[in-house]
N, C-alpha and C positions, 0 to 999 in steps of 0.2 A: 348678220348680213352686212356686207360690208358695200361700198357706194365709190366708183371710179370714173373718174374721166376720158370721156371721150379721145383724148389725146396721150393718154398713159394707155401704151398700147400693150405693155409687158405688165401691164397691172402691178407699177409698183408701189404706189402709193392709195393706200384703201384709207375711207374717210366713214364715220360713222352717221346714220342717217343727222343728229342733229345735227354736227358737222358741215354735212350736206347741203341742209335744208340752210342755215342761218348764211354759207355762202355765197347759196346761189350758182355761181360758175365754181368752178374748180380754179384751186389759184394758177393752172396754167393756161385756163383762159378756156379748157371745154367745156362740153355740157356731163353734167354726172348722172350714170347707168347705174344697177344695180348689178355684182360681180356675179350674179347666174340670173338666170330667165326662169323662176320656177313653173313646172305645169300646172296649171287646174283642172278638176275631174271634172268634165264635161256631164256627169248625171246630177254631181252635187253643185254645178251653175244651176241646170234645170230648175231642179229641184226648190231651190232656192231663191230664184228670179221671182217663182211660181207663189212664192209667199211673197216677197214684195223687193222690191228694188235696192233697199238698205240689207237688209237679211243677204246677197248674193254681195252685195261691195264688200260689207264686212269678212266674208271669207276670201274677197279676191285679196283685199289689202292686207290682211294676214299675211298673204303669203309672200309681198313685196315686202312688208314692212313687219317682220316677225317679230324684231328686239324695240324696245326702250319706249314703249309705249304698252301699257296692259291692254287686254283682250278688252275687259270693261269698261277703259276709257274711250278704247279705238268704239265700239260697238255703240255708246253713247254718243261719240261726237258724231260718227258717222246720221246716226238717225234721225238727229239734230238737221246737219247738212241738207242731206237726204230726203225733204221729205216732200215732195212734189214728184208729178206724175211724166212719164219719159215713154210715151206711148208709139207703135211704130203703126202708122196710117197708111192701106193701101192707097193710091193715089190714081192709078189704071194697070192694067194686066198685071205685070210680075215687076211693074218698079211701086215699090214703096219710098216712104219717107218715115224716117226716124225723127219726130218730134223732139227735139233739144232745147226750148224758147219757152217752158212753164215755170222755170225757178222766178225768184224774186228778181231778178233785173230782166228778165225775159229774154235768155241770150244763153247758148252751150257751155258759158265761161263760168256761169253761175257753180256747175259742179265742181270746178277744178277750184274756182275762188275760194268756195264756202269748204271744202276740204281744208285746204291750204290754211285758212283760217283758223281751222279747229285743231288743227296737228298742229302748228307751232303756236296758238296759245299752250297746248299740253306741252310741248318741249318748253317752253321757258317761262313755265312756272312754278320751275325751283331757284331758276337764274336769277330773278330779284331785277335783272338791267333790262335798260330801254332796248327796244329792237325797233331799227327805222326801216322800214320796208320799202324800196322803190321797183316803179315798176313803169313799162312804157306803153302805150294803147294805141288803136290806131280806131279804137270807138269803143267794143264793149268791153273787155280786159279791164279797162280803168272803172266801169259801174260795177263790175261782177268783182273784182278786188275789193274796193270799197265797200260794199256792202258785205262781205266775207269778211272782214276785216274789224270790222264797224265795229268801235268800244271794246274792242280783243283787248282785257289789261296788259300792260309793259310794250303797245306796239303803236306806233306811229306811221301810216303810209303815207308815200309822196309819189302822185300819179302824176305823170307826164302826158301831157297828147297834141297834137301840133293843132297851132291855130287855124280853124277856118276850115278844118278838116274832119271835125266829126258830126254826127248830125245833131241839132237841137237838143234831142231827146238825149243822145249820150251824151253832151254838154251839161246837160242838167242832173241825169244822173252821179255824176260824178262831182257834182259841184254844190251839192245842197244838203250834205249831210254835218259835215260840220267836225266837232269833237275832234277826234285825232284822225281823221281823211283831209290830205293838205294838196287841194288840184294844183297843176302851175302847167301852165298854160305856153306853148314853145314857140316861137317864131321859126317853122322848119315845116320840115316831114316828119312821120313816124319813124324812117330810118333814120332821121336824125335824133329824135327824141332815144331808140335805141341802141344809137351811137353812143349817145350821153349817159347813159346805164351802163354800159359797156366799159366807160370810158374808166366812170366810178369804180367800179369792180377789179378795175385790172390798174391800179394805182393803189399799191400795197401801202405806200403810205399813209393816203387819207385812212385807208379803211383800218389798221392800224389803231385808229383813235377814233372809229366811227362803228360800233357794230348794226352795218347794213346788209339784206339781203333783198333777191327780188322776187314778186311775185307773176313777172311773167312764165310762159311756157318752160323757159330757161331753168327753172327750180323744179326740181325731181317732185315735190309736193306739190305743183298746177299740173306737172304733166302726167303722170300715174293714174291720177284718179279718173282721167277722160279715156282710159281705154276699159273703163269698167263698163261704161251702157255701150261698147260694141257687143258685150257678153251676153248683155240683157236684151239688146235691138235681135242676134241672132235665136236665144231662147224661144221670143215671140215669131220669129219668122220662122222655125224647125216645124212650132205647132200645124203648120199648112204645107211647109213645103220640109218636108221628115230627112229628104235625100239630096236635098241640092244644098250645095256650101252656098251662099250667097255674093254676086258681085258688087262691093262697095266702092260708094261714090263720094270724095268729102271735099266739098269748097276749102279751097287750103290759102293761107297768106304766108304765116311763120312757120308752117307744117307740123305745129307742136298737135295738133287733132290727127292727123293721120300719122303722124308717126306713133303717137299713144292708140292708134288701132294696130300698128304692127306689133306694137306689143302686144298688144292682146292674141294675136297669130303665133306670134313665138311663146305666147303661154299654151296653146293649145285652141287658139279660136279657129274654126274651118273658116275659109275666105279661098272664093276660085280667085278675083282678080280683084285687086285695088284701083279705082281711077282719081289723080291726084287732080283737079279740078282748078282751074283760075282764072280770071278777070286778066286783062290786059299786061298783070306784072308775071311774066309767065320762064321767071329764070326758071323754076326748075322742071314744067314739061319740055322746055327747048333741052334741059340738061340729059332728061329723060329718051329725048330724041335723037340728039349729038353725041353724048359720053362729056360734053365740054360742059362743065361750070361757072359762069359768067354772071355773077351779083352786077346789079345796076340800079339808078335811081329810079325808084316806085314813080308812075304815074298816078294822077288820080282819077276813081270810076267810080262809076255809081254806088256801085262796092264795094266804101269804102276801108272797112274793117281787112280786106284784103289787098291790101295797097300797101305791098310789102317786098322791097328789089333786091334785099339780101336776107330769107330767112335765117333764122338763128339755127331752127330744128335737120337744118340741111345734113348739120357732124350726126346727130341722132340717125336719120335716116341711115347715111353710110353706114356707121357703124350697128345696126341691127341688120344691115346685111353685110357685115366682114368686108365692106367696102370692093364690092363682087360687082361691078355695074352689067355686068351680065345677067347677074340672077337679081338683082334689083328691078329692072328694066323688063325682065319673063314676068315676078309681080306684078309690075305697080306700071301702068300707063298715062301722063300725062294728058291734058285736055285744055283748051284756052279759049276764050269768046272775048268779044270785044262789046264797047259799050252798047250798041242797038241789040245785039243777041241776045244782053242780058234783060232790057227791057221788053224783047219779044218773048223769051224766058218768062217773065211774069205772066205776060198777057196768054201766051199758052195754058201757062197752070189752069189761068182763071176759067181759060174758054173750053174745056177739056174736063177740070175738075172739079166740075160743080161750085163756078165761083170763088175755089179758092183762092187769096188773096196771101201771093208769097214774096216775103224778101228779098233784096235783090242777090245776096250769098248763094240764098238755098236754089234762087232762080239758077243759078250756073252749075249747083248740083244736077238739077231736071236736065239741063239742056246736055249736060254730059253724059247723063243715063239714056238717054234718049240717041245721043250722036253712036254712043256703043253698043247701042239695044242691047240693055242690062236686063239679070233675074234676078234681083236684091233689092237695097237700096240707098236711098243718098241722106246725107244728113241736113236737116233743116236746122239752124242754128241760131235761126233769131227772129222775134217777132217782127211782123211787118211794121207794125207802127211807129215801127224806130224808124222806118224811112218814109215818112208821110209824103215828103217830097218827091219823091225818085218812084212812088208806086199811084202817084196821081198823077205824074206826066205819063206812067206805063200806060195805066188804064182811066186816062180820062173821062174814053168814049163809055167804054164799058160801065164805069159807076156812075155815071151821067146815067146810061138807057135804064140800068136797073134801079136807081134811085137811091145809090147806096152812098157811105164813105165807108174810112178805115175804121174799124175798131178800134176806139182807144182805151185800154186798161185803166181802171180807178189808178192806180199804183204809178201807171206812167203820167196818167194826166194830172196829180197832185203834184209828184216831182217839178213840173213844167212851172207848177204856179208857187215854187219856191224861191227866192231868193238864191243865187249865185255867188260863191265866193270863191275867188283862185285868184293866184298871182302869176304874172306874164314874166315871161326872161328869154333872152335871147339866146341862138344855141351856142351855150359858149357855158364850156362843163365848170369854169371859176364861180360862174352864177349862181350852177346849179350845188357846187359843194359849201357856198356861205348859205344856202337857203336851207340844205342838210343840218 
């Protein structure tokens, strides 16, 4: 299997998965695809999901990633990654919620990090050389890296994430592990922090004399592995509903989550209709609605892991549909709310489902399955308690009357009472390449 760029449209330069992986982008600046889309046999998902969640990745990733890794090694690390529960909860009538927030950082990025971890420890470790890994957050990315990451021999990451702009919880997450997870801390936005990786990447010289790659959505190893649990969300939803393909819903920022479920449709996943879901940075359902393209500077919302004005995953998207805004636009429906929607979003779930208590992300999943009276579901991406703040102004009254707070995880609440270490730089990419 050979691995091409989104912008090498005559497919003339094929690049080998570690290749791939250790780039990042492709050196002419796209995102790298894999040169066919193989099918999976829809009885042997079943089948497979049915014994456990590891058992069905391992066959899906075979078949993206056939060469330069043994069955035995992929099969181990996989189950390794793998080993927490991705359960799909009805929530009311025929909209469900795909549970994505049980890994170790409590967040959907968990899957793609802890992959990504384990396939390039195996790719280079024959290589002997350091591998610096950078990568840019705009909240969970940077704890789900880091802990995916965490004491990998031969690798060094260096998470970016704009100051003032993540919550508590993902600040400490990503700032309290230590060893070789190096925070640095931006004076910007996330589009700036993703400028600045961008910037690295596409400056043949530094890199040159620097062997870096990144672990955001951008590396074919974060994004791959998050179209496996669309396989496993539909398995468990078939067992009820045997004949309906299901409508999916995904809170999108850099659209690397929904564009890794279109993969999973061009491998063979049934999907009647995709709804592309956002908070107030809404370039691409307006793109969805105009044909017109239009990146701009992210605001920020409650949201904030979605606070994102130029996706990266946008080339990806085009390009798995042949850049056909036609039949793009027949799939995939945009959707957008602003900051109070998203706050009644919560307090809906709550009053509606039995108290549930939902992040502000997965909040704008519901309010889109709802606005399109969906039969499927949306995906919930991240535990509440990362937003202690933004889910006690939602529902003041409400945990006030029932006498409740948030749950906090033993796991998050130790992180909080750890010590912090990062260094701050301004966004100014000289900074960021003496710190490299």
């Amino acid at each position: 299997m050979k691995y091409f760029s989104t912008r090498d449209r005559d497919r003339k330069y094929g690049f080998s998965l570690r290749q791939a992986a250790f780039m990042g982008l492709a050196p002419d600046g796209g995102l790298f695809i894999p040169e066919y889309i193989p099918k999976a046999d829809l009885d042997t998902v079943e089948k497979l999901a049915d014994i456990s969640y590891a058992d069905m990745a391992v066959y899906l990733a075979g078949l993206i990633f056939p060469d330069e890794v043994s069955h035995s090694e992929l099969d181990a690390m996989i189950r390794k990654a793998c080993d927490f529960p991705c359960p799909l909860r009805k929530m009311e009538d025929d909209i469900y919620t795909l549970e994505l927030f049980h890994g170790p950082t409590f967040a959907f990025k968990d899957f793609g990090g802890r992959f990504m971890g384990g396939m390039l420890g195996l790719l280079n470790e024959d290589d002997g050389s350091d591998l610096t890994v950078l990568t840019a957050t705009s909240g969970d990315t940077g704890s789900a890296v880091a802990n995916g990451f965490y004491d990998v021999p031969g690798v060094k990451v260096v998470v970016l994430y704009p100051e003032g702009k993540v919550s508590p919880i993902q600040e400490s997450q990503m700032t309290t592990l230590g060893k070789n997870i190096f925070p640095v801390r931006v004076r910007g936005s996330f589009d700036d922090c993703q400028a600045l990786v961008k910037a690295i990447f596409n400056d043949k010289e530094f890199r040159a004399g620097h062997n870096v790659t990144s672990a955001n959505s951008i590396n074919l190893l974060r994004w791959v592995p998050q179209s496996f649990y669309y396989f496993y969300a539909w398995a468990q939803w078939k067992k009820e509903h045997s004949d309906i393909a299901p409508d999916i819903v995904v809170p999108s920022g850099n659209y690397g989550n929904i564009t890794a479920g279109m993969l999973a449709q061009k491998m063979g996943l049934p999907v009647r209709r995709w709804i592309a879901a956002s908070n107030a940075n809404d370039v691409v359902p307006a793109f969805l609605r105009s044909g017109k393209y239009v990146p701009r500077a992210s605001v920020r919302t409650p949201a904030n892991a979605m606070d994102v004005g130029a996706p990266s995953n946008f080339e990806r998207m085009m390009e798995l549909y042949s850049h056909d805004f036609q039949e793009l636009s027949a799939a995939v429906s945009g959707y957008s709310c602003d900051d109070g929607q998203i706050y009644q979003g919560i307090r809906d779930i709550y009053r509606c489902c039995g108290g549930y208590i939902s992040d502000p992300h997965s909040a704008i999943g519901y309010n889109a399955a709802k606005a399109f009276g969906i039969r499927g579901f949306y995906l919930s991406t991240a535990h509440s308690a990362k937003f202690g703040e933004v889910i006690r102004k939602a529902l003041a009254e409400e945990l006030a009357a029932d006498g409740r707070d948030i749950e906090m995880p033993e796991r998050l609440r130790l992180a909080m009472e750890k010590p912090k270490s990062y260094v701050t730089i301004d966004n100014d990419i000289e900074m960021l390449k003496k710190l490299i």
